[in-house]
DRENDO-902649 format. One line per field, with one value per residue (C-alpha): residue number from 1; x, y, z. Coordinates in pm, 1 decimal. Example, Ala and Ser with C-alpha at 12.3 -4.5 7.8 and 13.67 -1.06 7.14 Angstrom:
BEGIN
i <- c(1:2) .
x <- c(1230.0:1367.0) .
y <- c(-450.0:-106.0) .
z <- c(780.0:714.0) .
//
This chain:
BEGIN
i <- c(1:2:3:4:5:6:7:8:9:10:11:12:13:14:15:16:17:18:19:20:21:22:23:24:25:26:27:28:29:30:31:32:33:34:35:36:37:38:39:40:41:42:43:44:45:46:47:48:49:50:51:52:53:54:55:56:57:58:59:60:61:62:63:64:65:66:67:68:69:70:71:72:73:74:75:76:77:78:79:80:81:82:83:84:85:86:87:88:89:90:91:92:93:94:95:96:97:98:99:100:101:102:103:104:105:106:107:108:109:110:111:112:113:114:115:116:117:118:119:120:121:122:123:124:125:126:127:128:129:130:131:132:133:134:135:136:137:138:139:140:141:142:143:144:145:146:147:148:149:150:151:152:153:154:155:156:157:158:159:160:161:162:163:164:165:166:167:168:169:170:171:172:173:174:175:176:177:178:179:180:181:182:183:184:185:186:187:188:189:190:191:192:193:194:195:196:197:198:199:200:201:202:203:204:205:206:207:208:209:210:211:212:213:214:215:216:217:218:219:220:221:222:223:224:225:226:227:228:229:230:231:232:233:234:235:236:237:238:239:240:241:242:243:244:245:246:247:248:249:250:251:252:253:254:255:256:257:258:259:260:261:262:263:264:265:266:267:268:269:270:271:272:273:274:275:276:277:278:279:280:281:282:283:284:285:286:287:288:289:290:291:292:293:294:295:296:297:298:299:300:301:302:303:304:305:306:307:308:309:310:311:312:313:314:315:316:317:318:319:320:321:322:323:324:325:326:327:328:329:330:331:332:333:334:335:336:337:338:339) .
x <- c(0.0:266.4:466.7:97.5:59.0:410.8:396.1:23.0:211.0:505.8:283.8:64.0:409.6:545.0:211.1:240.0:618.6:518.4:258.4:554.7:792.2:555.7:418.8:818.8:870.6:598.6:691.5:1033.5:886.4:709.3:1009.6:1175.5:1189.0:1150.9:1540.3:1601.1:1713.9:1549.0:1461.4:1654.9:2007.2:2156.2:2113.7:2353.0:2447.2:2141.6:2046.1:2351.5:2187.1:1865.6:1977.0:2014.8:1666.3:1505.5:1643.2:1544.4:1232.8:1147.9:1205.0:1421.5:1338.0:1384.4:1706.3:1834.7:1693.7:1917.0:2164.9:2152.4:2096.3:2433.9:2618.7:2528.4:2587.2:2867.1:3077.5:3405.6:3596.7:3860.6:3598.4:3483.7:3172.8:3208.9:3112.0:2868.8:2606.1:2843.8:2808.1:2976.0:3267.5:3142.4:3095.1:3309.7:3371.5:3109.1:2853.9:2987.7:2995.6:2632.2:2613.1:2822.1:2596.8:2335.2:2450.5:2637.1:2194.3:2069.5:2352.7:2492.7:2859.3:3062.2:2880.2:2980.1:3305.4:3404.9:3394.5:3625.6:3934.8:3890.0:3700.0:3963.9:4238.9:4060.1:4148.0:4389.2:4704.5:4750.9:4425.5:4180.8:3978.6:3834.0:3896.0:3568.8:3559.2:3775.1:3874.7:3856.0:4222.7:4134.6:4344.5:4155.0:4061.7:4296.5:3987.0:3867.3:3544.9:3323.2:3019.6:3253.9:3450.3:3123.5:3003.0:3261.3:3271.4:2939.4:3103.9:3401.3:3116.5:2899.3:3185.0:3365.5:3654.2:3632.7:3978.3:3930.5:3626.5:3771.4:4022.6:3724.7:3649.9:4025.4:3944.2:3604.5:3824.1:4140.8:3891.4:3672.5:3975.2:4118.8:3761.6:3887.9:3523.9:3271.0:2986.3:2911.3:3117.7:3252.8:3522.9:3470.0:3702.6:4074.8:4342.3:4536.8:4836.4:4900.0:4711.3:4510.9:4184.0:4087.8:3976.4:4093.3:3831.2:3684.9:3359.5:3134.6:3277.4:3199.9:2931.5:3177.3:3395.4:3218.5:2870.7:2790.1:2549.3:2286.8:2270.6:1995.4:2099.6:2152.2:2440.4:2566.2:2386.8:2463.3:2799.0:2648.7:2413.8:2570.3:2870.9:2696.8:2515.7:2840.6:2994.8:2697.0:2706.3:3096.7:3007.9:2744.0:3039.6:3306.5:3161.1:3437.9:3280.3:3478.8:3255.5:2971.8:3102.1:3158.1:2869.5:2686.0:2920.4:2866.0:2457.3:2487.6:2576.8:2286.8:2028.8:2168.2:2194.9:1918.5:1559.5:1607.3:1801.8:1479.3:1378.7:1688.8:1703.8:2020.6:1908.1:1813.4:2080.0:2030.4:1775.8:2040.3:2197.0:1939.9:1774.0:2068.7:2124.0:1830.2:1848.5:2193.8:2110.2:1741.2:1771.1:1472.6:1671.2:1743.1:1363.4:1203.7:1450.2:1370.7:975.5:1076.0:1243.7:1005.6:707.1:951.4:982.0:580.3:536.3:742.6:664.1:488.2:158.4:271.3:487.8:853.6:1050.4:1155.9:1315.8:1508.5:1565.8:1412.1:1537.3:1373.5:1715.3:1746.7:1409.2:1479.4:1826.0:1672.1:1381.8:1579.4:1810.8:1479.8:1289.7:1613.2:1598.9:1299.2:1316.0:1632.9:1424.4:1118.6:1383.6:1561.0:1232.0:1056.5:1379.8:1216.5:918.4) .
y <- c(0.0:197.7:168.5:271.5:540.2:672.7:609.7:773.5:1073.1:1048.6:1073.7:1374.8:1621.0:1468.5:1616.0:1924.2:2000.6:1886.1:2131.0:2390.7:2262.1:2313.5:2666.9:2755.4:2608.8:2771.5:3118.5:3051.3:2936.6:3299.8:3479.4:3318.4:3546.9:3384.7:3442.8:3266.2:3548.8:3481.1:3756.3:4099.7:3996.1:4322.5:4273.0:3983.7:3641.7:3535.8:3264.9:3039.5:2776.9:2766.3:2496.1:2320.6:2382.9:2350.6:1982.2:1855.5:1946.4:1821.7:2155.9:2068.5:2252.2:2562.4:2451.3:2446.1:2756.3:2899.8:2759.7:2903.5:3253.7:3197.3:3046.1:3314.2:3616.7:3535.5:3195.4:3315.9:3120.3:3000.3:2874.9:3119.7:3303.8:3651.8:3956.4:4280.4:4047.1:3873.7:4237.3:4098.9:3872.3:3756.4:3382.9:3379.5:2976.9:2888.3:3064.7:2876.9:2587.8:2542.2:2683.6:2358.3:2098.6:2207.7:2224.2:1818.1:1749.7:1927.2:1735.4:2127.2:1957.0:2251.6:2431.7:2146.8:1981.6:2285.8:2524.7:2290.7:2371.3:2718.4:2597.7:2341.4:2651.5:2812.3:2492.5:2596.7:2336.5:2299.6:2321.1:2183.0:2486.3:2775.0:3163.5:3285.7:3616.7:3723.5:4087.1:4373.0:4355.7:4044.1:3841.7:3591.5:3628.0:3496.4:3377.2:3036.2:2904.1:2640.2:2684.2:2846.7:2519.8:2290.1:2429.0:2346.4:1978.2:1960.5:2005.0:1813.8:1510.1:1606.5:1609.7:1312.2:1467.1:1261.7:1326.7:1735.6:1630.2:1411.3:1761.2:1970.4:1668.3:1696.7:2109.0:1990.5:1751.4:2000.8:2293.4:2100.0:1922.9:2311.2:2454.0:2582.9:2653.9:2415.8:2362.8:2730.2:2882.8:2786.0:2967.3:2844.3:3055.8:2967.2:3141.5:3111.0:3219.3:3134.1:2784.0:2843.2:2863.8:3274.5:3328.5:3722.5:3957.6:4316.8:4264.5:4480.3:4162.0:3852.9:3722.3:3600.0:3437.2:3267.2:3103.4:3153.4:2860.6:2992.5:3390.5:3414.3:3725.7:3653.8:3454.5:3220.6:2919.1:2748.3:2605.0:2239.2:2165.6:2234.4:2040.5:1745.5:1787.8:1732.6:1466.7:1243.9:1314.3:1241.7:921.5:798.1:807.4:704.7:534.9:571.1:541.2:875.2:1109.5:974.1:1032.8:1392.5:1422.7:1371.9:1598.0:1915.3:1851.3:1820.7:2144.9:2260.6:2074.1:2216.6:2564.5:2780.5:2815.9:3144.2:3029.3:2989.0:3327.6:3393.1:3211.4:3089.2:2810.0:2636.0:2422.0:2210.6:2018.3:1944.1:1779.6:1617.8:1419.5:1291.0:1147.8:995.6:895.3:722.1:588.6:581.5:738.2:942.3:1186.0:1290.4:1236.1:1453.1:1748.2:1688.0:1714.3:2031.9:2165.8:2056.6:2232.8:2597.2:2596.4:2593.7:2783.8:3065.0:3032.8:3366.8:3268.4:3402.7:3063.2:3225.3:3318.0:3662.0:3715.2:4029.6:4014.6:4279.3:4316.0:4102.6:3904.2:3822.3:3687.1:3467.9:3355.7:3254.3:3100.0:2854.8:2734.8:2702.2:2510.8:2270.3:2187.9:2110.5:1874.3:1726.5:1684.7:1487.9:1303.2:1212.5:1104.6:948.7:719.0:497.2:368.2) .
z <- c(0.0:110.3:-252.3:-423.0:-227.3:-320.7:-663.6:-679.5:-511.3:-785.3:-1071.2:-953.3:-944.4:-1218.8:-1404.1:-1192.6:-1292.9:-1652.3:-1677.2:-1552.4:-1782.0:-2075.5:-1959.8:-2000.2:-2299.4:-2478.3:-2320.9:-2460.9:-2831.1:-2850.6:-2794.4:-3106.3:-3435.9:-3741.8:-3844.7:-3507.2:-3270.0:-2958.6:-2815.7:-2866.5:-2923.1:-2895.2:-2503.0:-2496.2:-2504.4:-2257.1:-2539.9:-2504.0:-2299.5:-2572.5:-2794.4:-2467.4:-2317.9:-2663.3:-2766.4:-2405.5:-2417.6:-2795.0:-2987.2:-3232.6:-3455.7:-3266.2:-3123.8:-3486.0:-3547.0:-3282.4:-3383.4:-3728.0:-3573.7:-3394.5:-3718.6:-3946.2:-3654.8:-3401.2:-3528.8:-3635.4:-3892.7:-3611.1:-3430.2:-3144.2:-3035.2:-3078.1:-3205.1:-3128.7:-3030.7:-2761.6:-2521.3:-2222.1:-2190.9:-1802.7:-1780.6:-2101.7:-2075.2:-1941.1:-2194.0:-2473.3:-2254.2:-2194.0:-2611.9:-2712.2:-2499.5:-2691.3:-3031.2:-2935.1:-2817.8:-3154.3:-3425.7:-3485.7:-3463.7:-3629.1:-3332.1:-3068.8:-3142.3:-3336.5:-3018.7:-2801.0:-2898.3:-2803.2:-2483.0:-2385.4:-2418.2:-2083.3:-1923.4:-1661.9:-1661.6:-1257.3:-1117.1:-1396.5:-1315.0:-1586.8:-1573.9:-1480.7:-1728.7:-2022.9:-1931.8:-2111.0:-2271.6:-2389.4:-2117.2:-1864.0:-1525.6:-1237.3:-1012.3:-1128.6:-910.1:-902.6:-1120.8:-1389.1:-1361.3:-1372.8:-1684.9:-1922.0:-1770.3:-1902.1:-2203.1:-2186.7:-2080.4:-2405.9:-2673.8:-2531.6:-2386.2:-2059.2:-1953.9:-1923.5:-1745.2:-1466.0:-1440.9:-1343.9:-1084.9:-947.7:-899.5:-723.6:-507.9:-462.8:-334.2:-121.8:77.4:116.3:308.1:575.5:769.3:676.5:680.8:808.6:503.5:149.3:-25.2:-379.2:-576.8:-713.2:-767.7:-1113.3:-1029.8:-659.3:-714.9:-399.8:-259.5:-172.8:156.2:141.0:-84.0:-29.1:155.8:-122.4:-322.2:-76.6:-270.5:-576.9:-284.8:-40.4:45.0:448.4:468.1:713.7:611.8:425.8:165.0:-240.1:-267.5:-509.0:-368.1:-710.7:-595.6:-444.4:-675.6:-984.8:-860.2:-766.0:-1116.0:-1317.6:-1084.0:-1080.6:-1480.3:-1486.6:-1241.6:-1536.3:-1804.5:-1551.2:-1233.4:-982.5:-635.4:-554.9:-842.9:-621.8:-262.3:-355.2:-509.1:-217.3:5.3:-215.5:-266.7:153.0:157.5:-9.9:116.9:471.4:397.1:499.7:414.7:305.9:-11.0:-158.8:-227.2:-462.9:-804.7:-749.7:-580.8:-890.2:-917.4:-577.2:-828.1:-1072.4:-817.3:-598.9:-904.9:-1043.1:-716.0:-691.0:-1036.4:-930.3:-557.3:-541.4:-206.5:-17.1:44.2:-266.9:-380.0:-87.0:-192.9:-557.9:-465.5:-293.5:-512.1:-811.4:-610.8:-567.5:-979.2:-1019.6:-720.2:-824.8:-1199.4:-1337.2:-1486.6:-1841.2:-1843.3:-1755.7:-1407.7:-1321.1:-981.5:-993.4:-1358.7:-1575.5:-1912.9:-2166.4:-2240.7:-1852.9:-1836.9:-2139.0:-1997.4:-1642.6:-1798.3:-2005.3:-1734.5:-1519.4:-1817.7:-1844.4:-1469.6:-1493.3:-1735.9:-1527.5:-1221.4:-1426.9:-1592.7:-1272.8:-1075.7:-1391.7:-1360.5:-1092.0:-1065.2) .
//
């Protein structure tokens, strides 16, 4: 009774968070022009993550669309993304990151396997670890942190290169055995040059730094989930019992922080993590987070079909809504994976 009861309650979220999934999808589809653009792409790059969002959810056609758009308007002939319409070089690596797991999903290859090399040259040597911005003189930035680490091992997974990949696991490894204050705070940015965890920052700046796990205030709660989102992928392709032990250490972090990480958008990412896990252990855990995490997204969903938080400019809603529509999809995925 017990195991009908369950799988009764299983089936009425997965509806619920279907129903979500679909409301942002279709929000999404109406922002696409008929050349492709999505959106106005004079704001930005905020569409990198559509061919993404758009092949999980069965758009493929608009995920080549996109694609096109970004072909005929920002590839370079050595195989880059750049341009007027790139706007901001923040996030450099892990833009195009999230822009070549899509293009690998949609069959867009020159887009995929042609963006690597230049992807795989942000690859820092000692640490494994990814400049976080490209800076203004066109040199890269000597912090390195988590998420900008975790989004190019998405990558590296997609496009086969599984040895870059387990380098992005060693960073995950190398900063976590450095945390000098957990589980109240983690420091989850790396130095380039010195090779070290920062601990030292100016306090208008401790948000890029550090996560203090029970202050409730925006802060990049990202960092656990996102990590244990690319370790339990890398543990799929390469199932070392150590992908999966650290997995669970950096999702722990997020499922302990406070309650208050739910009114920022940043917490998004503790689903990535959550549902792979339960996709990988089966553990309740993992399945009562993913519920809770699966009733925030339609909770907070804007009845139009898209999320908005603090974001205001077209482009940001766009770019929030498709990482929100592809976590989504992640979480049904992960609990439609057991009965």
């Amino acid at each position: 009774m017990a195991t009908l009861v369950a799988s009764t309650q299983k089936q009425g979220k997965l509806a619920e968070y279907r129903a979500a999934r679909d409301r942002g999808a279709a929000w999404l589809l109406r922002q696409l022009g008929p050349d492709g653009a999505l959106g106005d792409p004079s704001q930005g790059f905020h569409y990198y993550r559509a061919p993404w969002t758009f092949s999980l959810v069965g758009e493929a056609e608009a995920a080549a669309a996109v694609c096109g758009w970004i072909r005929r308007n920002m590839l370079t002939p050595d195989g880059r993304i750049e341009g007027p319409y790139r706007v901001f070089d923040d996030a450099y690596a892990y833009r195009n990151s999230a822009l070549i797991v899509g293009a690998q999903f949609a069959g867009q290859y020159d887009l995929s396997h042609g963006l690597m090399a230049d992807l795989l040259s942000w690859q820092d040597g000692r640490s494994g670890a990814f400049p976080d911005h490209r800076l203004p003189d066109g040199t890269r930035s000597d912090n390195m942190d988590i998420p900008f680490a975790c989004g190019p091992g998405f990558a590296c997974l997609a496009t086969g290169h599984l040895d870059a990949a387990r380098r992005v696991a060693d960073f995950l490894r190398r900063i976590y055995d450095a945390q000098p204050a957990l589980p109240e705070r983690f420091y989850y940015a790396w130095s380039r040059s010195k090779q070290t965890i920062i601990t030292e920052f100016p306090e208008e700046d401790h948000r890029w730094y550090v996560v203090e796990n029970q202050v409730a205030k925006p802060q990049r709660w990202t960092i656990g989930g996102i990590s244990a989102g690319f370790l339990c992928r890398l543990y799929l392709a390469d199932p070392r019992p150590e992908h999966l032990e650290l997995a669970r250490k950096y999702e722990a972090f997020s499922m302990a922080a406070t309650p208050g990480q739910f009114d920022h958008a940043a917490v998004c990412k503790s689903s990535w993590g959550s549902s792979l896990l339960y996709e990988i252990t089966g553990e309740d855990e993992y399945l009562h987070w993913t519920y809770r995490m699966g009733d925030w997204y339609v909770r907070t969903q804007e009845p139009e079909g898209h999320w908005t938080f603090d974001r205001k400019t077209r482009g940001e809603l766009i770019e929030l809504t498709l990482e929100f529509v592809m976590h989504v999809d992640t979480l049904i995925s992960g609990l439609a994976s057991r009965p």
